[in-house]
C-alpha positions in Angstrom: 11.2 -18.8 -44.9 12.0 -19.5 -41.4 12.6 -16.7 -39.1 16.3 -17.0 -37.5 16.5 -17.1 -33.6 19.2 -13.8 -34.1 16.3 -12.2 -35.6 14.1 -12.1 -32.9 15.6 -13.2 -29.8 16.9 -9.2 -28.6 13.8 -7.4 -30.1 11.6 -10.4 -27.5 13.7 -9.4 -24.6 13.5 -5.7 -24.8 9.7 -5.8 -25.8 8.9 -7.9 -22.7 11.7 -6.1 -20.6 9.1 -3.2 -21.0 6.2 -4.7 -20.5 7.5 -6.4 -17.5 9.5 -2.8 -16.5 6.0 -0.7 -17.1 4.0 -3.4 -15.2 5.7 -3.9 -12.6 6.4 -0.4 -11.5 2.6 0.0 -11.8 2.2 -2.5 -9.6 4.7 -1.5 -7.0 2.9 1.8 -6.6 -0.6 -0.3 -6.6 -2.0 1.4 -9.5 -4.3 -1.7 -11.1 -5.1 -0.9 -14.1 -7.0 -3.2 -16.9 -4.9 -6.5 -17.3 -2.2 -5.4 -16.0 -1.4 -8.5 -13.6 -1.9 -11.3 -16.3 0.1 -8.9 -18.8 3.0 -9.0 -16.4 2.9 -12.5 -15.6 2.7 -13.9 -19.0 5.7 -11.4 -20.0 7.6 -13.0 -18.0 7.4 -16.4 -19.5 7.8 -14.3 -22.5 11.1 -13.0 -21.2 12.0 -16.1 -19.8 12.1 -17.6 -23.4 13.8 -14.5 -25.2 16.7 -14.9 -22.5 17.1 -18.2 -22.9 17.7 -17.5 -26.6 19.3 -14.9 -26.6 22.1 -16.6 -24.2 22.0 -19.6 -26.6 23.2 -17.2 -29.0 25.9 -15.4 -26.9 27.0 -18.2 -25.1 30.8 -17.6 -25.7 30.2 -13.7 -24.8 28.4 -14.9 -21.5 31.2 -17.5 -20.6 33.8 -14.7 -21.1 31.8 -12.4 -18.8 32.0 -15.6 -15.9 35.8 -15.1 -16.0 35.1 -11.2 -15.0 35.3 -10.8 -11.3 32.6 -8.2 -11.0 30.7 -9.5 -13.5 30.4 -12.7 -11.1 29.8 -11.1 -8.0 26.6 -9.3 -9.5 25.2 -12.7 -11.1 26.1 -14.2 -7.7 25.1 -11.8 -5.6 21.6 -11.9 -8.0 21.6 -15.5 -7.3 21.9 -15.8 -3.9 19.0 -12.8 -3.1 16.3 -15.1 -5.3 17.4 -18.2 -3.2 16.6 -16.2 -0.1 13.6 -14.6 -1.4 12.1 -18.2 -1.7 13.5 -19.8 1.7 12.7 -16.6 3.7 9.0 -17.0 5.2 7.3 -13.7 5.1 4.5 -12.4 7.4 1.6 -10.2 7.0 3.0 -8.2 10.5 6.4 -8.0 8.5 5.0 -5.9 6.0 5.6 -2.0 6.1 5.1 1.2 4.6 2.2 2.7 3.2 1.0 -0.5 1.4 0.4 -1.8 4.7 -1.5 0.9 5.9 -3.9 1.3 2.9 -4.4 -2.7 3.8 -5.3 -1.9 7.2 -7.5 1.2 6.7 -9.6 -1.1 4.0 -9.7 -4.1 6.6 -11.4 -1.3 9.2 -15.8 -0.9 9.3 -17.0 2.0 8.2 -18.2 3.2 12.0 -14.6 3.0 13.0 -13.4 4.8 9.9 -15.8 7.4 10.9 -14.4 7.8 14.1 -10.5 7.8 12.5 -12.2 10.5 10.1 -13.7 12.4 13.2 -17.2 12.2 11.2 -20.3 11.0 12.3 -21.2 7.6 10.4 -23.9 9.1 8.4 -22.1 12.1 7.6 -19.2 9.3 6.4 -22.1 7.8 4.4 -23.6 10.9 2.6 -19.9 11.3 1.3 -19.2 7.7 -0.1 -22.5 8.8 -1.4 -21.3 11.4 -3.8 -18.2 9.2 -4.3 -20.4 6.3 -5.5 -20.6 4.2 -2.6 -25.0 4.2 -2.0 -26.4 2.2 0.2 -23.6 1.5 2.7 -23.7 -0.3 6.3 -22.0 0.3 9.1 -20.3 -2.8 9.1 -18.7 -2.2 5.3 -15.0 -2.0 4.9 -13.1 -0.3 2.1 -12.5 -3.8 0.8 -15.8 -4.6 0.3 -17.0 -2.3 -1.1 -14.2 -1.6 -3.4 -13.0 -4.9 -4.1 -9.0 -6.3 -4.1 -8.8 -2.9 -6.6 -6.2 -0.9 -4.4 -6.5 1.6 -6.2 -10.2 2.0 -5.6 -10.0 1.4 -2.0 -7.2 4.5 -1.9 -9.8 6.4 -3.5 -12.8 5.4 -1.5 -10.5 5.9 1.8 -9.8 9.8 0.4 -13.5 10.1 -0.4 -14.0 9.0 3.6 -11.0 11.1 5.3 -11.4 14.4 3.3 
């Protein structure tokens, strides 16, 4: 018996909506958990697909929405901002906010993160000690120690600024 596209296309979108909605909100805040990046780009695809089918089957409900003049505007106004997210080059001195910071702080040795701590470097040392960290050298950063895991460089830069 062959499943009907009616029968699955909805439940598809709003089981990848969440795992696209869950993911990515994870991901805004930097929390990198398990496979959380793969998940969220192969849901995509996933919701890619449902959409597609789902406006093959509502394709006279989606016309009649084009006719709406809000209902435009919002679609345009969607369509326009992923046009310019693509065309717009983006620096790494563009970006702001904490994200930037926590980037920055990794990037830095641990002798100047001692000195931003106000610790000597082997006092910094003893205490990425007990958070783990043995064995580290001056010239370590957050990053390499901790990988591209943000969320263990957050926590190796509270172990080193408490």
């Amino acid at each position: 018996m062959a499943l009907s596209l009616r029968k699955w296309a909805t439940p598809l979108i709003v089981g990848s909506f969440l795992l696209m909605a869950v993911s990515g909100a994870l991901m805004f805040f930097h929390i990198e958990l398990g496979l959380l990046d793969p998940i969220h780009e192969w849901a995509g695809w996933v919701l890619l697909v449902a959409a597609v089918a789902h406006l093959v089957l509502n394709w006279r409900a989606f016309t009649t929405y084009l006719k709406r003049p809000l209902a435009k505007a919002i679609m345009g106004g969607c369509a326009v901002l992923l046009v310019a997210a693509m065309l717009v080059p983006v620096s790494d001195q563009q970006s702001k906010g904490p994200g930037a910071l926590i980037s920055t702080m990794s990037s830095v040795s641990l002798d100047k993160l001692a000195l931003v701590a106000d610790k000597s470097l082997s006092e910094l040392q003893a205490d990425l000690g007990q958070a783990g960290y043995d064995g580290t050298a001056a010239t370590d950063t957050a990053q390499s120690l901790a990988g591209d895991n943000r969320g263990a460089q957050m926590a190796l830069l509270n172990a080193a600024l408490k």
